[in-house]
Residue frames relative to the residue before (quaternion, step in Angstrom):
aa qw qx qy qz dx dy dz
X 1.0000 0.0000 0.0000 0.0000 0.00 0.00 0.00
X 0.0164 0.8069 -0.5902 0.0194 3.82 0.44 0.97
X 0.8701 0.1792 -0.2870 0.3585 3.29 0.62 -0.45
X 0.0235 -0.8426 0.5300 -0.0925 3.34 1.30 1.01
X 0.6595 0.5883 -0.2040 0.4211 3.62 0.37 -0.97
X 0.6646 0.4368 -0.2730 0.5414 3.62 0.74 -1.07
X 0.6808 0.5711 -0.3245 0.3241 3.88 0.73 -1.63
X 0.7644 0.3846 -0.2457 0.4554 2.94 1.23 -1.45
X 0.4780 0.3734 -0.5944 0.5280 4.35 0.73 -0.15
X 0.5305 0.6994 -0.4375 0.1948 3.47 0.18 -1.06
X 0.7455 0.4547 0.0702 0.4823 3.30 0.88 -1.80
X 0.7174 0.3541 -0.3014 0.5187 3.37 1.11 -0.86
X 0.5725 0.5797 -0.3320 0.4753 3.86 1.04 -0.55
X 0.6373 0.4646 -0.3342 0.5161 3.98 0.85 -1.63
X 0.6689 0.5811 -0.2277 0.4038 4.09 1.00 -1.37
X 0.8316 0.2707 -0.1078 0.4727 3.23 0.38 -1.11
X 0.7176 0.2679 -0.3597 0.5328 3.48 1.04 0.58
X 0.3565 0.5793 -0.4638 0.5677 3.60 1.11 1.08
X 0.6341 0.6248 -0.1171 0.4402 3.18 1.22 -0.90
X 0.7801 0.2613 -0.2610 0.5050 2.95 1.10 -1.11
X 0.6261 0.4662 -0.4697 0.4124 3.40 0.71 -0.39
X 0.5784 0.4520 -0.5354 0.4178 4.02 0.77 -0.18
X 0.4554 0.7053 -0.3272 0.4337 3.77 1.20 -0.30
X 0.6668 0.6257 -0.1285 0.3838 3.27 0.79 -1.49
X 0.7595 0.5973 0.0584 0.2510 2.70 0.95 -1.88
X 0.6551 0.5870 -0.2489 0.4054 3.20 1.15 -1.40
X 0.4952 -0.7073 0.4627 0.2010 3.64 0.68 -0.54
X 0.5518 0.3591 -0.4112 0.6305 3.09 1.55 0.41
X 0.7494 -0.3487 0.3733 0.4212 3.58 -1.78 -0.51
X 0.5232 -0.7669 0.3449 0.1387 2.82 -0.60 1.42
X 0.1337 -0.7363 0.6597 0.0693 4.25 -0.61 0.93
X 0.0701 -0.7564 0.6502 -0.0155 3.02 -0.49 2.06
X 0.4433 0.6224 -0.4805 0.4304 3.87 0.82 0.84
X 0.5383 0.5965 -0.3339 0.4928 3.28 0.91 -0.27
X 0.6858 0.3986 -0.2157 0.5694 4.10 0.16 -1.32
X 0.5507 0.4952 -0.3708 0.5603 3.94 1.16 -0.39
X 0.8836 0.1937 -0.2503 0.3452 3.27 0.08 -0.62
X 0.5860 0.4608 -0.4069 0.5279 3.51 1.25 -0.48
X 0.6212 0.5307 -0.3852 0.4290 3.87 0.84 0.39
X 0.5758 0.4753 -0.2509 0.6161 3.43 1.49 -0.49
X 0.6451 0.4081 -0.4008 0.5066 3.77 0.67 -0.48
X 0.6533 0.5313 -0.3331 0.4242 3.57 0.92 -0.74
X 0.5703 0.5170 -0.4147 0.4853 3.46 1.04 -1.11
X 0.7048 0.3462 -0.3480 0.5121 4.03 0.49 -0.89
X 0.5719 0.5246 -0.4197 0.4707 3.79 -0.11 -0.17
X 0.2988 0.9101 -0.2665 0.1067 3.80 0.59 -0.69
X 0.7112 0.1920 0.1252 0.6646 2.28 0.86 -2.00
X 0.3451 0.7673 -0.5273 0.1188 4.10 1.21 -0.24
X 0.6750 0.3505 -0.3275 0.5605 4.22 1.05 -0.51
X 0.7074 0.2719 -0.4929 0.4273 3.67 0.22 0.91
X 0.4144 0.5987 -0.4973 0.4717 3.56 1.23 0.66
X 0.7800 0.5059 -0.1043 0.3533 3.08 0.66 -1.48
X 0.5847 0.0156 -0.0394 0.8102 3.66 1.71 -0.49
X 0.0490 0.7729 -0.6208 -0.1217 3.27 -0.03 1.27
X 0.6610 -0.5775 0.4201 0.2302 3.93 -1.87 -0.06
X 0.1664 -0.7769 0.6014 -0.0837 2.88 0.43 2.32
X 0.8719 -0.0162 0.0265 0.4886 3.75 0.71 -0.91
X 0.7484 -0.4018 0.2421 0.4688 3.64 -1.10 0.65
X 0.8277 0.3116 -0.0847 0.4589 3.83 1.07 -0.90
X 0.1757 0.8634 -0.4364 0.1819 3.50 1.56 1.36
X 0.6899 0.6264 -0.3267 0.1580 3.27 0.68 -0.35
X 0.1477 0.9108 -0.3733 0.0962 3.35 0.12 0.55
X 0.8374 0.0389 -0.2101 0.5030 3.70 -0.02 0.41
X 0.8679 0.1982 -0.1329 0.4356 3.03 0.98 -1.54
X 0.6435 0.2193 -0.4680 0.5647 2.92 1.18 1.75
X 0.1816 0.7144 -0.5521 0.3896 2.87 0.24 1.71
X 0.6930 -0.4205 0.4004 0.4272 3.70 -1.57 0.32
X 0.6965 0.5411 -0.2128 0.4206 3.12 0.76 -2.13
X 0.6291 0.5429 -0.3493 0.4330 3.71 0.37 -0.75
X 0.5525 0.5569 -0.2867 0.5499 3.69 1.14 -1.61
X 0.6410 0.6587 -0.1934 0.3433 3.41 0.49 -0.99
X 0.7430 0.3683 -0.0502 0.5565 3.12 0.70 -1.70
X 0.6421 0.6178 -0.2699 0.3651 3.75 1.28 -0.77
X 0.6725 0.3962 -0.2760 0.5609 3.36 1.41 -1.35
X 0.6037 0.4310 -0.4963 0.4511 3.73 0.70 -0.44
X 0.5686 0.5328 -0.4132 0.4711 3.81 0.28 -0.01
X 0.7518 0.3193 -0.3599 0.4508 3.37 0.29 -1.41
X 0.6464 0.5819 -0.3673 0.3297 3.83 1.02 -0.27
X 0.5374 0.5228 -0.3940 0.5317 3.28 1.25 -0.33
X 0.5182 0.5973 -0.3937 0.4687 3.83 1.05 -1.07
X 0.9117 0.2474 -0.2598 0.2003 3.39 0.10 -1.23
X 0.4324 0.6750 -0.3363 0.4943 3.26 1.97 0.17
X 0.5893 0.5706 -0.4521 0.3503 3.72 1.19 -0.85
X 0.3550 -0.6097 0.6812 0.1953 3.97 -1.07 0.49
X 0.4025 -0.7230 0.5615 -0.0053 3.36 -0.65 1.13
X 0.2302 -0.8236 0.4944 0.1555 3.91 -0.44 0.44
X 0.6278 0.3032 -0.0616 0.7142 3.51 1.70 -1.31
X 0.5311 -0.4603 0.5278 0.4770 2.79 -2.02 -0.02
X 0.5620 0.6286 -0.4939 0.2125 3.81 0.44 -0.82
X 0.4218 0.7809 -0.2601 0.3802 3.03 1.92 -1.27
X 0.8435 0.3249 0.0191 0.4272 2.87 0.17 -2.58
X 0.5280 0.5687 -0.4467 0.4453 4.01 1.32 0.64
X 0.1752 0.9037 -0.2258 0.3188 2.98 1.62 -1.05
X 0.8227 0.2500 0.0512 0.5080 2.41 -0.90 -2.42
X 0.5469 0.5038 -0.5422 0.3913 3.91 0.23 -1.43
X 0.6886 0.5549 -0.3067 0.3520 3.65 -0.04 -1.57
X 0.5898 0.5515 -0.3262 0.4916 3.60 0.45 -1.58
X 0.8414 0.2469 -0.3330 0.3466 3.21 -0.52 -1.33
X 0.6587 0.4965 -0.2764 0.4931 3.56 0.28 -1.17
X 0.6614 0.4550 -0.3413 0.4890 3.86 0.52 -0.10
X 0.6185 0.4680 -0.2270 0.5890 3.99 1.39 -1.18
X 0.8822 0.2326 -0.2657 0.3116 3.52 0.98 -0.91
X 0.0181 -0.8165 0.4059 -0.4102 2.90 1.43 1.22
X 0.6941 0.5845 -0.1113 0.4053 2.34 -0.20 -3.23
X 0.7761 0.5195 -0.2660 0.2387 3.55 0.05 -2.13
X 0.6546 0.6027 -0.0464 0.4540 3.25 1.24 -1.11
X 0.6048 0.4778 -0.2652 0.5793 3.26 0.93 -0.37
X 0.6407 0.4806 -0.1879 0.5685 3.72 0.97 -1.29
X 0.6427 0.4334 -0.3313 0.5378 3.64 0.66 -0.56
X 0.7719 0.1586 -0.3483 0.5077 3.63 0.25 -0.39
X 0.4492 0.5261 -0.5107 0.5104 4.01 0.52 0.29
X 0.6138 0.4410 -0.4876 0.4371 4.12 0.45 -0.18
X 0.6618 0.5943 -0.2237 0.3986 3.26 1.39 -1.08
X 0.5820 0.4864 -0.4360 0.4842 3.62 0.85 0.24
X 0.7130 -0.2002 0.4670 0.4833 3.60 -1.45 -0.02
X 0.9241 0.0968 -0.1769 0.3247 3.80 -0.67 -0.78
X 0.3414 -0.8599 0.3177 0.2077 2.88 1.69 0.74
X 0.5542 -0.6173 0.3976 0.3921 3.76 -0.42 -1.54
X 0.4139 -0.7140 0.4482 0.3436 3.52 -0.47 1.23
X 0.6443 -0.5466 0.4384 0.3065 3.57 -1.61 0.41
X 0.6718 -0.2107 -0.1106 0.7015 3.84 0.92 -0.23
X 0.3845 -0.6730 0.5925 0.2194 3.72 0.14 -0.54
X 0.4356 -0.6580 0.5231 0.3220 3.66 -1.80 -0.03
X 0.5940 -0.4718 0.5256 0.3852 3.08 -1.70 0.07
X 0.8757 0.2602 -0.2519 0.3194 3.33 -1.25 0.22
């Protein structure tokens, strides 16, 4: 994980200031505790797609860092943010989800940016 450090400012900075401007936005009084914390979960999440396929060799990347996966992630995290919660357990959830997917997203976005960028769906194993 060499660039553990970057994935995770990376993520917490791209997270936690998405955050604030959805903060901003709503038109009510603004909860600047929120973009704090969904920016700190992001900052730990960071690095959560080189745990999961971690970098045995120069050409690890394979599904879950793939396009298709990116793909399959934001169409989730969109269904996430469309669900109406009922509880808070509900409405942590989601806090968690998103800020945990947009994390994920963020990491993959700056992994296209290297030389070996990201295969299109990759293989299992």
């Amino acid at each position: 994980m060499a660039n553990a450090t970057a994935h995770r400012l990376g993520a917490g900075l791209t997270v936690g200031l998405t955050s604030l401007t959805y903060e901003l936005n709503r038109g009510e009084q603004a909860n600047l505790a929120r973009p704090l914390a969904a920016s700190s979960i992001a900052a730990l999440a960071g690095t959560l797609p080189d745990i999961l396929e971690p970098a045995t060799s120069p050409r690890h990347r394979q599904v879950l860092h793939s396009i298709a996966f990116a793909g399959g992630l934001g169409y989730g995290m969109y269904k996430l943010y469309r669900w109406e919660p009922e509880d808070d357990w509900g409405k942590l959830l989601q806090f968690v989800g998103l800020a945990v997917g947009g994390a994920y997203l963020v990491h993959l976005a700056m992994d296209v940016c290297t030389p070996a960028s990201l295969p299109l769906v990759g293989k299992l194993g």
